[in-house]
Structures are given as C-alpha cells and as structure tokens.
N, C-alpha and C positions, 0 to 999 in steps of 0.2 A: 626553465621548463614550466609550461601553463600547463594544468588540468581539467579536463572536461571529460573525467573518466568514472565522475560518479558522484551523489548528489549527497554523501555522506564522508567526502573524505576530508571537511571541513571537521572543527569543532565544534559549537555551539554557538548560536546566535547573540550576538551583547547584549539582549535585554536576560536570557535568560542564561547567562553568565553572572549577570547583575544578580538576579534576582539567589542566584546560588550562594553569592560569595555575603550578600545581604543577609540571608538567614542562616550561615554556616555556624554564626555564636551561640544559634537558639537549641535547647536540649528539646526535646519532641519525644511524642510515639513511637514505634517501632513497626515495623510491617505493615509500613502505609496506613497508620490510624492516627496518624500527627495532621493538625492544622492544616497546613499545606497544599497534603493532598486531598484533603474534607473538601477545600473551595475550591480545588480543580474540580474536580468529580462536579459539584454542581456547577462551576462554569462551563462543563463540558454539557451537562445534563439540560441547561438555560439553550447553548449554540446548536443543539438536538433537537431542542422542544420535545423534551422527551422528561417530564420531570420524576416518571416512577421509572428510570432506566436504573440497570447497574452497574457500575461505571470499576472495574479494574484496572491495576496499570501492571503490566510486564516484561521485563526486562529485552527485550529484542523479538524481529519478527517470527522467527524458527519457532522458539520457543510457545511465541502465541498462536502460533496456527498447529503447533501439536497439544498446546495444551488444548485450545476450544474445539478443535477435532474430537480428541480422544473425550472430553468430557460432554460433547453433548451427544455423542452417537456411541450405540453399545455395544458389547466388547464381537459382535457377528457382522457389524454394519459397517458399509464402504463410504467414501467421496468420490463425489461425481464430478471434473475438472475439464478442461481440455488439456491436448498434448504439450500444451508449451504452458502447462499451468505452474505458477512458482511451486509448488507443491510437489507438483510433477517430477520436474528437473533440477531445482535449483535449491533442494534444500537435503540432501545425503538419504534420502530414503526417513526422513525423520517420521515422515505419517507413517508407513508401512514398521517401520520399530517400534512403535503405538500399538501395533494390530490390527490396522484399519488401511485395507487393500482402497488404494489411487484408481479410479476407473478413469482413462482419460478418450476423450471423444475428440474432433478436430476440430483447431484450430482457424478463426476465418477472423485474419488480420488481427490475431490477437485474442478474437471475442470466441465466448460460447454461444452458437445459436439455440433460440429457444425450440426450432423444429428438431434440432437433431437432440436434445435433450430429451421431448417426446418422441419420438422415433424409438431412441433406445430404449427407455421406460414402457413405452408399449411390447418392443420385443420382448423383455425382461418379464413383463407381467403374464404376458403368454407363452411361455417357456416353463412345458411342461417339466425341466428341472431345474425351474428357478432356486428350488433348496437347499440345492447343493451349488447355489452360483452365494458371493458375498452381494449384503443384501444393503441396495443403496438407500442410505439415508440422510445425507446431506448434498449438497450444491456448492461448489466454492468456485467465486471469481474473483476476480482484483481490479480495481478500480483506483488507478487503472490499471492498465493491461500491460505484459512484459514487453509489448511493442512499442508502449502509450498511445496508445487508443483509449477510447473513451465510449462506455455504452451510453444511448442516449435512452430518454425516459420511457419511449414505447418499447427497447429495447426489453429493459430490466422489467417494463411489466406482462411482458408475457413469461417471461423467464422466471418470474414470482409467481403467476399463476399454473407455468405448469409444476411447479415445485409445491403448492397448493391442493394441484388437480393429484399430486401421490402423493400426496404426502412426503417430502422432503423438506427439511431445514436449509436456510438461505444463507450461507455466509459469505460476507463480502470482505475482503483482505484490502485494508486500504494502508499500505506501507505507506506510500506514497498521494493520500487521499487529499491533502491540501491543492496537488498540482491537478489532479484530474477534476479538482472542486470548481477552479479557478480556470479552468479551462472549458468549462461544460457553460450550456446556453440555456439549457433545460433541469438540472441538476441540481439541489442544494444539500445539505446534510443532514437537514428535518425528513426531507424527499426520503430522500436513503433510507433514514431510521423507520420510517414508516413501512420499507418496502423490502424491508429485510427479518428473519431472526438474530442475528448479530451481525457487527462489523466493526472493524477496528482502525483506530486513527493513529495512521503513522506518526513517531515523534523522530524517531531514526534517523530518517530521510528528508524532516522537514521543520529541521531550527532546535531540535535537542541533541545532547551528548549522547543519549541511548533512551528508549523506552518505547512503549507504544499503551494507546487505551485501547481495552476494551468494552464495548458499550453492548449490551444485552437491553432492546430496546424499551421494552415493556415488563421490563424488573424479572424478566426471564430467565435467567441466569441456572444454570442445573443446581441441583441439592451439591453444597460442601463445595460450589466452584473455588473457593481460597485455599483450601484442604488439596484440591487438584491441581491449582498452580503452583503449592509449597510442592506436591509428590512428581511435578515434573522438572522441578529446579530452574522456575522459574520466579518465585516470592525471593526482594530483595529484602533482608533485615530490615538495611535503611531505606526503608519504602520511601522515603522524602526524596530522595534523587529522581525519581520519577514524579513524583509529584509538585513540589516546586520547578522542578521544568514544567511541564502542563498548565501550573500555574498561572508562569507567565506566559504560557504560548496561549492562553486562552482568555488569557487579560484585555480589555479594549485599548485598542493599540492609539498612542498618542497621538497618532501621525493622522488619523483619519477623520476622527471626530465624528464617526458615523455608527457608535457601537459594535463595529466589524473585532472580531478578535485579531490579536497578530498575527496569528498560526493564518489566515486568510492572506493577511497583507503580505505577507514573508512570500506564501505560497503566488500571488498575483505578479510579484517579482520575478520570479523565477518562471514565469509563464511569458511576460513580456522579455527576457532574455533569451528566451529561446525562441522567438517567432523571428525577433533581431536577427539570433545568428543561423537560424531557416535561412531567410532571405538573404543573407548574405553568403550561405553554402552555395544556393542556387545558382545566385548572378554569378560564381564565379563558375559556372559550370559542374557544379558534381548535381549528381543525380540522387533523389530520394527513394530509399527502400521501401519506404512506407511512409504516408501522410498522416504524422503525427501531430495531434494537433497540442500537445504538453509538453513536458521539459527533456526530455529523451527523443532526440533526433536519429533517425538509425539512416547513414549512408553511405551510397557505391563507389568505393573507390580503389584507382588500379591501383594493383598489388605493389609497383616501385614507386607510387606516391605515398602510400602509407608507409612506407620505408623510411620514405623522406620527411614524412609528416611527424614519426612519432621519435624524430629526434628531437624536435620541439615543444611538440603537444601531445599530451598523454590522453587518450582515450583507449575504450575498450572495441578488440578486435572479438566482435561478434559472431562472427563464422566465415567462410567460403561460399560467394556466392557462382563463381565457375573456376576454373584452373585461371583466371585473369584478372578477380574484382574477389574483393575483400569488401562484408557489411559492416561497417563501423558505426560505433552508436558514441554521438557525444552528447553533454548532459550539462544542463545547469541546474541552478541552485539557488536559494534565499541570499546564499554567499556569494554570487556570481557578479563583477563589476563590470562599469563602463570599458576599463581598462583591461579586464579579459578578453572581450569583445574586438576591442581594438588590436590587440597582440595578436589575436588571432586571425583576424584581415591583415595582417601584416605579413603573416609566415603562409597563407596561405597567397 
C-alpha cells in the first residue's frame, strides 16, 4: 500500500531526527528556555527579517490557532474566516469552546475575497444593532488554503488594508506554509511578516515530528502570551522538542549552499513532487477539481475507480462531487520519493 493521504503521516525528516537524537544526552531548560530553542527563535526571527518578532513554539495546529485566537481578541469578539476555513470545519468547534463566535463568509477557490470582507464589515458597521451582534475582531486565513490555493501579493494586500481600514487583526495560519512559500511567485516570508499581525509556521506538516512557531511580527505578542499557551494546554514541559526541531528545520540546509533554511528545501521538494504527479494525473485522463498549484492535488474520479484505486493507494476521499464522481485529494510531502511517483503510474 503507497500513501498519498497526507503530508504528516511520515515521521520526521533525518536531519532533524539527527539533530534530536544528537542533543537527547544534553540536560537543558525546561519550557522552551533551553539553548536550542534560543537559536531557533532567532533563526526563525533572521528567515523573517523580523529581528524584534516574538517567536513561540506550540505543540500542534488546533492548539495554536485557539490559543492565538482566544488570546489576542476579547472575551466579546469574533473571527472573520471563510466557510471552508480550517477553523471553520476542521477543528471540533475548538474557537467557539474559546468563546469566540467563527463568522464564516464564502469561500472562492479556497480564498477569502477582500470585497466580500468589506461588504460584510460595511453591513456590520451600519447595523443599527450591531451590539447585540459578536463584535469582529480578527481575520483568519491559511496559507495556504484547504484547497492549496495560494493568495498572491495584490491579493493579501488589500485584505491587510481592509483589515486596517476596521480595525481587524490579520492572522495567517500557515500549517502548511513551507509549501505555499515554495510555490508562490510573488510571496516570501519577510513579505508575509510584514503584512500580517501574526502567523505561524507549520512544523507538523512540513519535516517535524510535531510543533508549530508562532511568530508575532513586531514583538506584538498580547500581555502574559506564555501564561496563555501554558492555560490552554498547549506549553510542553520539555519545550526542546519543539525547538531542536526548528532548530534544524531552520538551519542552512547543506545541500544548497545558498543560505536557504531546510524548512525551504524540504518544502521545494514536495512542490516539485506534486507538479510531477499533476501531470501525470492528467495524461492519464482524470480531471482536476481545482488548480492547485502546491502539494494537495484535489481530483475527479468515478466512484468504481476509486474503489479500485484505494486498494492500492491510500488517499483521502474528500467529498461527493455527484451521485457518479468522488473529489479525491492526494498529497505529497518533504518525504515523497522518486519511487512513489513511480508506483503510482504503475497502478494507475
């Protein structure tokens, strides 16, 4: 059985395997205040160009997008998403358990538009009982997007200025932010930090065993944010597991020689594996759901092919796109080989 059912169901990448099993002798800090994670934090704060950011690490995504929810908007204030936003549907009602009402707007190919953003914010504002409506205060998107879409730079800067123009906080959820880095033409992660209030870089999803940063661009960070991610059960003791991953994911990667961190390289990989097995979905006739230009391919296939398909290859059945076609989404990874690729023009 080959897997292309999802971009974390690997282990951890061998450098930062190495780098775990290398410093597992050393006694350290506790709560992420060990060595380790010191020079992550600033090689993450160096590949930001961001040198007064505040750099967190937290144990999985759920966790980080209720903790930065709940702690930077007050206990009356909403997030503003679209309908298919991870927040939305994909994570148990964890914001709404916070106390902080999900407004979700629609969905276009994945993205938030920045007109229907103002649109609603205008209705809201002139809505003689807006007081009795929850009162929005942040903006959350994902980059990328649960389809893998990718906003481009005129995109996100309108959608920073209407979030400007009300006053809204920008938060960009980047689980998976290596692939949409690396697939973007316009886009860098300095770019980002500049055009955001916070955002956070997937480790999850892209070459660690578990973790994710958070970066708060401009040393922004709310009052007692460590105090907030210990009261949401998200501070590990041994904060060094996040952070000796980071470590190395943010390390200049050998292979390149051009001060590129690996968390890039790893990430570029797994962008070139999936354009690979795009184009070889197509030539063989299946149809694409959506033109994704990153490591989640989402495609049409009849219902007794994927029957046949997923005795061999495992991916994830996405939904019903008529009573005759299943959307399937298959997915690579920093771990995805030549020889996946292969097995899979084989059975296909």
């Amino acid at each position: 059985m080959i897997s292309f059912e999802c971009d974390y169901n690997n282990g951890a990448h061998p450098a930062v395997m190495r780098h775990l099993v290398e410093t597992n002798g050393k006694q350290t800090l506790t709560y992420g205040f060990d060595c380790y994670t010191e020079r992550a934090k600033e090689r993450i704060k160096a590949a930001c160009e961001a040198p007064d950011a505040d750099v967190f690490f937290l144990v999985g995504g759920t966790q980080t997008n209720a903790t930065v929810i709940d702690g930077m908007l007050r206990s009356y204030e909403a997030v503003i998403t679209i309908d298919t936003g991870h927040i939305n549907i994909h994570e148990s009602g964890a914001i709404e358990a916070g106390g902080h009402k999900v407004i979700a707007l629609k969905e276009h190919d994945g993205k938030l538009r920045a007109d229907d953003l103002r649109d609603y914010m205008e209705w809201f504002v002139n809505d003689e009982s807006r007081d009795h409506l929850a009162q929005p205060g942040m903006v959350y998107i994902s980059f990328p997007t649960e389809f893998g879409t990718i906003y481009s730079a005129d995109e996100l800067l309108y959608i920073n200025k209407v979030c400007k123009d009300y006053n809204l906080k920008l938060f960009i959820d980047g689980a998976r932010m290596g692939y949409g880095l690396a697939a973007s033409k316009d886009i860098t992660l300095p770019w980002l930090c500049r055009h955001c209030d916070v955002l956070y870089i997937g480790g999850t999803k892209v070459g660690a065993l578990c973790g994710e940063a958070v970066v708060f661009p401009r040393g922004n960070a709310p009052k007692c944010f460590f105090s907030i991610i210990k009261r949401h059960g998200a501070l590990l003791a041994k904060g060094r597991l996040t952070g000796v991953q980071f470590d190395a994911l943010f390390a200049e990667s050998s292979g390149n020689g051009n001060g590129e961190p690996l968390y890039m390289e790893i990430s570029r990989h797994a962008i070139d594996m999936a354009m690979r097995m795009k184009e070889m979905l197509t030539g063989k006739g299946y149809r694409l759901y959506i033109d994704s230009p990153t490591n989640q391919q989402f495609v049409v296939i009849d219902n007794h092919k994927v029957k046949q398909l997923e005795q061999q290859v495992q991916f994830t059945h996405w939904g019903p796109l008529d009573n005759e076609h299943t959307i399937c989404r298959f997915v690579t990874s920093w771990a995805t080989t030549d020889d996946d690729l292969r097995t899979l023009e084989g059975i296909l």
